[in-house]
N, C-alpha and C positions, 0 to 999 in steps of 0.2 A: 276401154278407151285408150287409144295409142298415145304414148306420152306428147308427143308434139300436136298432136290435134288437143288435150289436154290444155299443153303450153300456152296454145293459141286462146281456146277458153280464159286461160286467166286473166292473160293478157288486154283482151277488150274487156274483161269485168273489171280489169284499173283502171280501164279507160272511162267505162260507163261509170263508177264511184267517184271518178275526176271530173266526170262532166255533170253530175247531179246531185253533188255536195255544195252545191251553190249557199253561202250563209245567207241568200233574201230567202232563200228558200224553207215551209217549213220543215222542219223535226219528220213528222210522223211522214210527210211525203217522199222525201229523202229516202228511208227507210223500206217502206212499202214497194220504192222501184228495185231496191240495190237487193236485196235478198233475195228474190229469186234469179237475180244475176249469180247472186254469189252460191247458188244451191245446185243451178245449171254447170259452174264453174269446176265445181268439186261435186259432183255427182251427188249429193244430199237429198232425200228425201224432202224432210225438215229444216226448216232454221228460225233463230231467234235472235233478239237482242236484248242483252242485259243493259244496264248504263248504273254507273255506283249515285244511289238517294244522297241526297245533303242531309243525313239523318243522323241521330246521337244512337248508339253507336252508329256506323254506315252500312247500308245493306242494299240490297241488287233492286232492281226495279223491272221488270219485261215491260217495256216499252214498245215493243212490234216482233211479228212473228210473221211464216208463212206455212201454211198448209198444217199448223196446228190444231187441234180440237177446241173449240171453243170453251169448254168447259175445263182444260188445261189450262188456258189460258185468262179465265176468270179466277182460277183458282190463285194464280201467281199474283195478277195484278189488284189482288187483296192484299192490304197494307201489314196484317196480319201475317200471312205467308210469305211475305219479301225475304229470299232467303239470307242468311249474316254473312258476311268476310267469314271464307273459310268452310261453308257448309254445304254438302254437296261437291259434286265435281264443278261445277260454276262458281261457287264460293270459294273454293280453292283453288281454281285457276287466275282470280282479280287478287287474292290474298298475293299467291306467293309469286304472280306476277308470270308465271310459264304455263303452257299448256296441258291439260290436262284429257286422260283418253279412255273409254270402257269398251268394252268388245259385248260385256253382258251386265246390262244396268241394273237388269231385275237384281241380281245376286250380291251384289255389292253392301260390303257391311256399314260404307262410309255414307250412303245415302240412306234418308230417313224414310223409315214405314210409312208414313200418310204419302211421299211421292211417288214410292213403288204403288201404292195403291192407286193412286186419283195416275198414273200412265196405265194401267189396267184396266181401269174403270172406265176409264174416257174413251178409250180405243185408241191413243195411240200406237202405236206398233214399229217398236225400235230396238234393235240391241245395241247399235256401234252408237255412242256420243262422244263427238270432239268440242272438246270447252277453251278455244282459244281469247285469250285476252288482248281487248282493246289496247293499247300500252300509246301514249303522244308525250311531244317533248324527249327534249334531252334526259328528264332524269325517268323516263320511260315511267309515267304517271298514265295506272292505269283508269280508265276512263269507262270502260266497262267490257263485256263479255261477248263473243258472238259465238254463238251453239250450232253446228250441224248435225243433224240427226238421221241416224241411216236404218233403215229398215233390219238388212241383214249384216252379219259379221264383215264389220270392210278394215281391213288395213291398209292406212293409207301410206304411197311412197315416200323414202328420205325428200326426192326433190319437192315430191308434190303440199310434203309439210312446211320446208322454206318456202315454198310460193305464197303458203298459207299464212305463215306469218307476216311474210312482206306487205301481203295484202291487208292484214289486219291492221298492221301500222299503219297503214297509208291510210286506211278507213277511222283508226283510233286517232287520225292527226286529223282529219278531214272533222269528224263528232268535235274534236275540241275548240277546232276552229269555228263551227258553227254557235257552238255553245257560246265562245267569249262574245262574237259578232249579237248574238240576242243577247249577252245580260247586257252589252252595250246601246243596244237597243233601247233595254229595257230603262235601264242607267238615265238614259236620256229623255223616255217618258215624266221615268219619276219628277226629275228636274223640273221639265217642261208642267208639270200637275203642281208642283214646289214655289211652281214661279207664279202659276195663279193661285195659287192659295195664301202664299205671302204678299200677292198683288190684296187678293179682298181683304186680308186682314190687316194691313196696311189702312186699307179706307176706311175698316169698322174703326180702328185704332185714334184714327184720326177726330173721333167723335168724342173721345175718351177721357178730354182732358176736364180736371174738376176744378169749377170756380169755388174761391172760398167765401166764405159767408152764406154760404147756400146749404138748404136742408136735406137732410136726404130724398126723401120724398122729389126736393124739385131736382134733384141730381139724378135719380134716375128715371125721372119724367123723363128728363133731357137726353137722357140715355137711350133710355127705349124706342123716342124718338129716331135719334141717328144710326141706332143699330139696325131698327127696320128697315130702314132705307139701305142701308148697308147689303143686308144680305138680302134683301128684296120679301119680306114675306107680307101675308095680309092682315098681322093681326100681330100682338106681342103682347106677352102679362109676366108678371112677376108675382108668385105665391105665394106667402109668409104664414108660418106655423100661429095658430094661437096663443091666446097668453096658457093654459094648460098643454100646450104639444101636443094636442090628438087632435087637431083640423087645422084644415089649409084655408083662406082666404086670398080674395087677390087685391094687392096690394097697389100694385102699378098695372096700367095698361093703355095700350094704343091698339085704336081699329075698331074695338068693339063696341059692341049694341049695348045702350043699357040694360036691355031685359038679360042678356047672358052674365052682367055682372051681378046685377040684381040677384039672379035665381042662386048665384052660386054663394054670396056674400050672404045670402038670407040662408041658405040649408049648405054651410060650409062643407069640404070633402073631408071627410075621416084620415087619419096618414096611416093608409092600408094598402094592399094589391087589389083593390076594389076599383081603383080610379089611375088612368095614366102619371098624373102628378102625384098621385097618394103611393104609388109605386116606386116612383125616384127618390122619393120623403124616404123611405122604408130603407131600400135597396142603397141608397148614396151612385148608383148609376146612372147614367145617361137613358132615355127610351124613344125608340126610333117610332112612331105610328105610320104606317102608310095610310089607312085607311081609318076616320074615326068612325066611321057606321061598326066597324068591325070590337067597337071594345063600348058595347052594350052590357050595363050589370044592374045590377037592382039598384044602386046607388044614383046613380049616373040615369037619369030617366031618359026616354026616346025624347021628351018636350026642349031640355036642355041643349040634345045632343044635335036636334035641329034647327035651333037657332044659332050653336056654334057653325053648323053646315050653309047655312043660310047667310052667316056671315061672314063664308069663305075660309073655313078652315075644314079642308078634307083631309091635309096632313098635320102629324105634331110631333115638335122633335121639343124631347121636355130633358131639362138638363138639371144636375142637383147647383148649386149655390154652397161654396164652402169657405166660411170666414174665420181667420185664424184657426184654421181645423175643424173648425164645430158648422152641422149643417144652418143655413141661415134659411134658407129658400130654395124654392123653384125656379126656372127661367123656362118658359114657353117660347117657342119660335110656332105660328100656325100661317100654314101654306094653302092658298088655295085651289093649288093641284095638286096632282099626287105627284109623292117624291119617292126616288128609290133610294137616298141618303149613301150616294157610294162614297169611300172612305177620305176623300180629300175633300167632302162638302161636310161630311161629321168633323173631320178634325179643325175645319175653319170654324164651325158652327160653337166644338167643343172651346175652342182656343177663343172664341167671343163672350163663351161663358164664364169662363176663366177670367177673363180683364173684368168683365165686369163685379167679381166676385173680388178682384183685386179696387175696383172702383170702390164699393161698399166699403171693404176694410179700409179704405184712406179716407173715406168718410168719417169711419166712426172712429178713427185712429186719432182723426184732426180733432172729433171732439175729446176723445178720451184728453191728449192733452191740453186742451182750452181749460177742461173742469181741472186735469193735474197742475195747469200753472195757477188757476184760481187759487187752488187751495194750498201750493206753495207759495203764493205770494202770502197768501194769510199765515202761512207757517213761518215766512222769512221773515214778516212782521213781528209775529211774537219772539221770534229768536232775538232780532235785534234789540225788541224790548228788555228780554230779560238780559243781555247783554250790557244795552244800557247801563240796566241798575243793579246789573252783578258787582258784590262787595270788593273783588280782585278786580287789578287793572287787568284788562285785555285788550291786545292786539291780534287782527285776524290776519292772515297773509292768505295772498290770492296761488293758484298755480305757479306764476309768476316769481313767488317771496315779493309780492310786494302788499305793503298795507293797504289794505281793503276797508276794514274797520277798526277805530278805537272807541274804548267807553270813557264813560266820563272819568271814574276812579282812576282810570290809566292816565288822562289829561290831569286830574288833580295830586295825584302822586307822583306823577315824572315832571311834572308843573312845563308841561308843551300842550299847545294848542294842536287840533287833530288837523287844520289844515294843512297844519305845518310838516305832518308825518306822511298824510293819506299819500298811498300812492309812489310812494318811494322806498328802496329796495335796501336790505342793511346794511349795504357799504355805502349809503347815503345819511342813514342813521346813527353811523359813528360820531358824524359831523355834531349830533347834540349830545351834548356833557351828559344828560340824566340818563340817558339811553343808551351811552356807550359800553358799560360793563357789561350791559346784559345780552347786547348783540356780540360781544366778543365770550360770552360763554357761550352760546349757543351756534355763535359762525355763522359767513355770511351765508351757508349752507344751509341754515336755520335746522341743524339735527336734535336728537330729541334727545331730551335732559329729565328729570324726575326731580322734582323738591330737591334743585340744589340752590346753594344761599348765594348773595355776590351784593356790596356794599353799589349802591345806586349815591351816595353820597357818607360824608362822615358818620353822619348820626342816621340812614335809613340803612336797613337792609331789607331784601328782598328773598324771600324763595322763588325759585323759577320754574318752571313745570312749560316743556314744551313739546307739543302733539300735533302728529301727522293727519289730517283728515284722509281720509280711504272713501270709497264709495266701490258700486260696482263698475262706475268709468273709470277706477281707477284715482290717482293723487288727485285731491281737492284742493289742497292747499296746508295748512301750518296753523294751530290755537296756539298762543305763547300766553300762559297766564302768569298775572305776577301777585306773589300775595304780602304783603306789610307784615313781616314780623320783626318789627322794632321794637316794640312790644312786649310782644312772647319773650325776645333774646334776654332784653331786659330784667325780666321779671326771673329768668334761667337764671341769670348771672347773681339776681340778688338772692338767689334759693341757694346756687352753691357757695356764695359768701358765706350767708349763715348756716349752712352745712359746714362750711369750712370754717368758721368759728366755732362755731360748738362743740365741732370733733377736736379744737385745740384746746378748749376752755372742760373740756369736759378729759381730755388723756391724763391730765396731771392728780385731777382726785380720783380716776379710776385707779391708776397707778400708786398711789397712796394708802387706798381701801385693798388693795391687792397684798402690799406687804402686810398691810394690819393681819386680815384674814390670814396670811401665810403663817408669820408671827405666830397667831392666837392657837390655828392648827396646831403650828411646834411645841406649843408649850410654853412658849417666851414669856410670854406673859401671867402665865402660871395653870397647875392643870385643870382640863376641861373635862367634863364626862365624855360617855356615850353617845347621850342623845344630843349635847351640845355641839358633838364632834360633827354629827349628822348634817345639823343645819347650817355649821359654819361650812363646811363641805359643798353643802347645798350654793350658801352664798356664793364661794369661792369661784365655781362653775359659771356660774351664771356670771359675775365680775370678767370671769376671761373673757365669755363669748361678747359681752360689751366692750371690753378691750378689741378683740376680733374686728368688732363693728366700725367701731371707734378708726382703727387704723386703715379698714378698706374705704371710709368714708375719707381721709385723708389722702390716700391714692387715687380717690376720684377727683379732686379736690385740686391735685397737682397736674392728672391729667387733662379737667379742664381750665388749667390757671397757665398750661405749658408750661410747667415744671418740672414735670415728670426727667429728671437727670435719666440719662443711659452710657454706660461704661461699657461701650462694647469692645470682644475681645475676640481670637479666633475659637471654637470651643467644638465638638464632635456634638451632634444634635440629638444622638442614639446613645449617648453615655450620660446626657441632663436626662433624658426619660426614664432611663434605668434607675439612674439614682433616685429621683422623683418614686415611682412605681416601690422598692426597697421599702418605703417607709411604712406601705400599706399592708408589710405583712401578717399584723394581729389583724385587720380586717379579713381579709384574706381567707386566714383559720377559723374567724366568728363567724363568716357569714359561709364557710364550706363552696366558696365560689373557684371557677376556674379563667386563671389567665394565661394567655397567650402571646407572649413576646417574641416577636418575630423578627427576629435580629435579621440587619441585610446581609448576605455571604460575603458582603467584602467591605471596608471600613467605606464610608459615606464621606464626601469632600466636606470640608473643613466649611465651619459657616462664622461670621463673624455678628456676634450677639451680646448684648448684655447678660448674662448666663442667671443673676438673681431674676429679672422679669420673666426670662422665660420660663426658668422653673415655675414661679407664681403661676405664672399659665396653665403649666401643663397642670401643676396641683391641681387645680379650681377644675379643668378637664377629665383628670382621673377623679376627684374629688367627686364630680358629679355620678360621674358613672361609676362607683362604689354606693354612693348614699341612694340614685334611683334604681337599683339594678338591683330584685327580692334575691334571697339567701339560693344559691344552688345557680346561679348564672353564672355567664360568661363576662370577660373582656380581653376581647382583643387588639393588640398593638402592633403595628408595623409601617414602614415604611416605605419609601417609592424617589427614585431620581429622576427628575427632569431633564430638560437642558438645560435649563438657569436656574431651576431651584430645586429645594427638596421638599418631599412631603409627607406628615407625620399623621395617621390614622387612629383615633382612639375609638374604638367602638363598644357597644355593650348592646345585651340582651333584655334592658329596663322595661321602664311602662313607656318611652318614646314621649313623643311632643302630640299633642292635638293641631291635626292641620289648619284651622281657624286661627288659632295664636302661633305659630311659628314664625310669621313674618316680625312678630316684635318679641322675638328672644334676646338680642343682644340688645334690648331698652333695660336704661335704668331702672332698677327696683322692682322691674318685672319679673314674677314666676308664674309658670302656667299652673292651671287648675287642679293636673291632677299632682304636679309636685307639689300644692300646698298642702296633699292630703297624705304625701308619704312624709315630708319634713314639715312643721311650722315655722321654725326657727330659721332658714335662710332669707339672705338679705335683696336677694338680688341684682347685685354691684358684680358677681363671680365672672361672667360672660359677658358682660358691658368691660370689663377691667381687660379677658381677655382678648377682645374683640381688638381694645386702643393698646395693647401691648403689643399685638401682631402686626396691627397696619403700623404701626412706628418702625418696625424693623424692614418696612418695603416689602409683609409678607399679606397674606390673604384668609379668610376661615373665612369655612361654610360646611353645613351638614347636612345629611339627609336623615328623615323619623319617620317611622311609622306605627302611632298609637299600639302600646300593648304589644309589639315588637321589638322597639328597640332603637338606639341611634346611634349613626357614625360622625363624629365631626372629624374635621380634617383641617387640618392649615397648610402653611405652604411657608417657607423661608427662601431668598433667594440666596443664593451661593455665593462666595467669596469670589471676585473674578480673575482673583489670582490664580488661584485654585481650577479655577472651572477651564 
C-alpha cells in the first residue's frame, strides 16, 4: 500500500470515528462501525477493543471485536479470563501506557499458556499483534486498548505508527467522552427513580404519625391501613412469633377473608424455610415472591394457598420487622398482580418497613416509660419518705444548687421553715444565721466535704458530709447531710477531762512507787534476796510502762485542750532521724535485723520545728517498725525534696496493716488485729500523737501496707521559706 493512499485511509477513518462517536449514541454501536474502518485503515486482518473494568484490582474487559472467532471471544469475555494490568501484551500496553508489538505471538514467554492455546485452538491465525492504548485527557488516562491483528509478519512504518497513535487518542478521547455523557445519563436516571421513591415514601411517611394513648394493636391497625393505600397493594398482615418462638401468627391485617385468617391462626406457620414468612422469621431477610402458586409445601396446603389467590394476592413481598435489634415480626405487602419488584419499588417497600419497625419501637418505648415513671414515681415516694424521717438534717439541691428538698430534722435543727429555704440557691442561704456556716464550708459551689465539723450556733455543732449525685445523665444535683454531734463532742470532752485527770492524779503516786521500788532495788532500805529482787524487778517494769502511759495520756490530753506548747527552731531533719535511729542499736543486734539509712548526697534545707516533738514522732515511727518487723528484717530510711517541703520515709518489712482497718490507724487507742497479737501491751495513742504532731507543724502523714508484707509511712514537713 503506497504511503499516501495509506495517509488518505487514515484520514477518513478520523473522519468516520469523529462522525460516529456520537455520546446519544450506544457503546456497542459505536464500536461495531469504527473497527473495520480502523482494520481497513491499517491493513489488519483482526481487531479488538479492550476498555479498563471498575474492578478491585482493574482488569481489561473485550467489549467488541471484528472478524474474531467466536470462541476467542467467549473466552475473553469471561469474567474469569479478563486479563490484569500488565499481562499479556494488552495488559501491558494499558499498564505502562505505550505501545506494545509481536511479530510472533505464539513464542513469546510473556504471554500465558491457556492463550497460546485457545488462539490455536480456535483458529485464529496471526503472528504480528499491535497493542496500542486508548490514552484521553490531559494526564493521558488510559481508557482502554485497541488490538490489530495481522495474519502474517507486518512491520509497520515510523509514520504509519504515529498516525496510529494520533488516532488512538482521538478514539481514547472520543470512548471517554461517551462514557462521562452515559454515566450522566445514568446519574440523572437515578435521580429522577430517587425523586419517586422519596415522592412515595413521603406519602407512606405521612400515615406514620402515633397518637398517644393508643394501643398497639390499634396503632398499627391504623398503620396498615395507610400504608396500603400507600403503596397500593390488596391485602397487608403483620405476623407475630408465638409465645414459645417456633410459629408465626397473624396478628394485624387489612383485606383479607376470614377463612385465610382463620386457617392460618388455627394451624399457625412453623418459623422455618417451609413457608415464605417462616423464611424471613429464620433468615432476618427481605423475600421477594412473584408468584404464590409457585411456593407449594407440605405446610402451606393447595386449600390455603387458594383463598390467599382468591383474595388477590398473586404476589408477596414479606419483609423481617426488627425492634431494638431483636426480630419482633413479619410485614406482608400482598399484590394482586404479578410484580417483578425492581430495586427502587424494594427499597420504598423496604424503607416502609423500616418506619414501621421504628413505629413499634415508639410504641413500646412510650410504654416502657409510662411503667418506668410509675415505678419511679413509687420509688421517689419512698425516697422522700425516708428522707422525711432520716435522723440527719438533709438538704437536697437540684442541678441548679438550689434546694429542692428539706427534711423535717433539717427544719428542726436549723430551727427554718422549708418554705423559707426551698428553691433558693446558697448565696441566698447565707441570708439565715443557722445556715450560714455550713454554706460557707461547703461554697456557693456546694463542693464536696466528708465529716467535717463547723459550729451552726454556740452550743450546736455539726458534721457535714457533702455529695454529688452522678447518674448516667450525668450531674444530678448535691445531698448535703448534716448530722448533730453536740452530743458525741460533749461526751469526747468529758472522756478527755477525766483522762486528763487521772493521768494527773495518778503521775504523782506512780512517781512515788517508782522511787520506793528503785530504793528497795538498791538496797536502801536494807538487803533484799534473790527471789525478792525478781518480783521487785518485775514491779519496777511494769511501774515504768504505767509511767509510759500515764505521760502519752497527758500529751493527748494537751493536744486535745490546745496546749500542746511548740519551741520551734531551725534544725537539719536527716540529723533528728539519725540521732533517733542511734538509740535502737541493742535492738538492732537482738533481733539480727538490717537497716538502711539512706542519707541525701547533699545536706537537705534547713526546716524550722520543735525538734523534742518531732523526735517523739519519729521514735513512735521507728518504734513501730522495730517491735512489728520478726527478727531477720529490714528498715529502710530515706529521704526526698520537694518544692516546699521535705519528705522522710520509714519503711519496714513487718506483718503490715490489714486492709479493712487501715482507714482507722491514726484513731485513738486503736491497734489493728494482728499487732495485738505481736505486742499486748501498746496503747494506741503512738500514731494518733503522731499524726497531731505533724499536722501542727504545716506537714502531712500517710502510708502505704500490705498484710504480711510490710509498711511505708511517710510524712512530709514543709521548708523554711527562707531557706527555700
Amino acid at each position: 500500500m503506497k504511503a499516501q493512499d495509506q495517509f488518505v485511509r487514515i484520514i477518513e477513518a478520523l473522519e468516520h470515528i469523529s462522525a460516529r462517536t456520537s455520546p446519544q449514541r450506544s457503546l456497542q454501536k459505536i464500536l461495531q462501525e469504527v473497527l473495520p474502518i480502523l482494520e481497513h485503515a491499517f491493513g489488519a486482518q483482526y481487531s479488538a477493543v479492550w476498555l479498563v473494568a471498575k474492578t478491585t484490582p482493574p482488569r481489561l474487559l473485550l467489549v467488541a471485536s471484528h472478524n474474531l472467532k467466536k470462541e476467542f471471544v467467549r473466552y475473553f469475555q469471561d469474567r474469569k479470563h479478563w486479563p490484569r494490568m500488565g499481562e499479556g501484551l494488552v495488559g501491558q500496553a494499558s499498564l505502562a501506557k505505550q505501545r506494545r508489538m509481536t511479530l510472533d505471538i505464539l513464542h513469546r514467554e510473556d504471554v500465558p499458556a491457556a492463550w497460546k492455546k485457545l488462539i490455536t485452538e480456535s483458529g485464529v491465525e496471526f503472528q504480528t499483534l499491535i497493542s496500542q492504548p486508548l490514552l484521553a485527557g490531559t494526564a493521558k488516562k488510559a481508557v482502554g486498548v485497541l488490538n490489530l491483528y495481522y495474519r502474517r509478519k507486518t512491520i509497520m512504518p515510523e509514520y504509519e505508527m504515529r498516525l496510529l497513535r494520533i488516532v488512538a487518542n482521538d478514539f481514547g478521547a472520543a470512548l471517554e467522552s461517551h462514557a462521562l455523557y452515559s454515566s450522566l445519563q445514568d446519574h440523572r436516571k437515578e435521580i429522577e427513580v430517587q425523586r419517586d421513591q422519596l415522592a412515595g415514601l413521603q406519602r407512606a411517611t405521612a400515615f406514620l404519625s402515633i397518637s398517644e394513648g393508643k394501643s398497639l394493636y390499634q396503632i398499627l391497625d391504623e398503620l396498615s391501613q395507610s400504608v396500603g393505600r400507600a403503596v397500593k397493594t390488596s391485602m397487608l398482615a403483620i405476623w407475630r412469633p408465638t409465645e414459645d418462638k417456633k410459629h408465626l401468627y397473624i396478628f394485624v391485617h387489612k383485606g383479607m377473608v376470614k377463612e385465610y385468617v382463620r386457617a392460618f391462626n388455627k394451624n399457625p406457620l412453623s418459623i422455618s424455610r417451609k413457608s415464605v414468612v417462616g423464611t424471613v422469621a429464620v433468615t432476618g431477610k427481605p423475600y421477594y415472591l412473584f408468584n404464590a402458586r409457585s411456593f407449594l409445601t407440605e405446610e402451606i396446603d393447595k386449600q390455603r394457598v387458594e383463598i390467599a389467590l382468591r383474595d388477590k394476592a398473586v404476589s408477596i413481598c414479606s419483609l423481617p420487622l426488627f425492634v431494638k435489634g431483636s426480630f419482633w415480626g413479619v410485614l406482608n405487602f400482598y399484590f394482586a398482580e404479578a410484580h417483578s419488584y425492581s430495586l427502587e419499588e424494594r427499597s420504598i417497600l423496604e424503607s416502609i418497613g423500616n418506619m414501621m419497625a421504628v413505629a413499634i419501637g415508639n410504641s413500646e418505648y412510650r410504654q416502657e416509660l409510662q411503667d418506668a415513671h410509675k415505678a419511679l414515681m413509687g420509688t421517689l415516694e419512698e425516697t422522700q419518705a425516708i428522707i422525711a424521717n432520716f435522723t440527719d438534717a438533709i438538704f437536697v439541691f437540684n442541678e441548679d444548687n438550689r434546694v429542692e428538698l428539706v427534711n423535717r430534722e433539717a427544719e428542726k435543727l436549723f430551727r427554718i421553715a422549708k418554705e423559707e429555704i426551698v428553691g433558693k440557691d446558697p448565696a441566698a442561704l447565707r441570708l439565715h444565721e443557722s445556715v450560714k456556716s455550713v454554706v460557707e464550708l461547703v461554697g456557693e459551689g456546694l463542693q464536696e466535704v466528708f465529716r467535717q465539723e463547723v459550729k451552726i450556733s454556740p452550743d450546736i455543732t455539726v458534721e457535714v458530709t457533702s455529695m454529688k449525685a452522678r447518674g448516667e445523665a450525668g450531674f444530678r444535683g448535691t445531698l448535703l447531710v448534716c448530722h448533730d454531734v453536740t452530743r458525741e463532742k460533749r461526751v469526747d470532752e468529758m472522756k478527755s477531762e477525766f483522762v486528763s485527770l487521772a493521768a494527773h492524779q495518778l503521775r504523782t503516786p506512780l512517781s512515788a512507787l517508782k522511787w520506793t521500788l528503785r530504793m528497795l532495788l538498791e538496797g536502801d532500805a536494807g538487803p533484799v534476796s534473790g527471789e525478792q529482787t525478781q518480783f521487785l524487778d518485775k514491779a519496777y517494769r511494769s511501774n515504768e510502762r504505767m509511767i509510759g502511759l500515764v505521760s502519752e495520756l497527758l500529751e493527748v490530753s494537751k493536744v486535745e485542750e490546745g496546749k500542746y506548747l511548740y519551741r520551734p527552731k531551725p534544725a537539719r531533719i536527716e540529723e533528728i532521724v539519725e540521732g533517733v535511729l542511734q538509740t535502737y542499736a541493742d535492738e538492732v543486734k537482738e533481733k539480727h535485723m538490717e537497716i538502711f539509712f539512706r542519707r541525701p548526697e547533699s545536706a537537705l534545707p534547713v526546716v524550722v520545728v520543735d525538734q523534742e516533738k518531732i523526735e517523739l514522732a519519729v521514735e513512735n515511727l521507728i518504734d513501730n517498725a522495730f517491735r512489728y518487723t520478726p527478727a531477720g528484717g529490714k528498715i529502710i530510711i530515706s529521704f526526698a525534696l520537694r518544692r516546699s517541703y521535705v519528705e522522710v520515709a520509714i519503711a519496714d518489712t513487718g506483718i503490715g496493716i490489714t486492709q479493712l482497718q487501715q482507714q482507722r490507724v491514726f484513731e485513738r487507742f486503736f491497734r489493728a488485729d494482728n499487732a495485738k497479737k505481736i505486742d499486748t501491751e501498746g496503747s494506741g495513742l503512738g500514731l494518733y500523737l503522731v499524726k497531731n504532731i505533724i499536722e501542727a507543724h504545716g506537714g502531712k502523714i500517710w502510708f502505704v501496707s500490705k498484710e504480711r508484707e510490710g509498711t511505708t509511712f511517710t510524712f512530709s514537713l514543709p521548708l523554711n521559706k527562707k531557706n527555700h
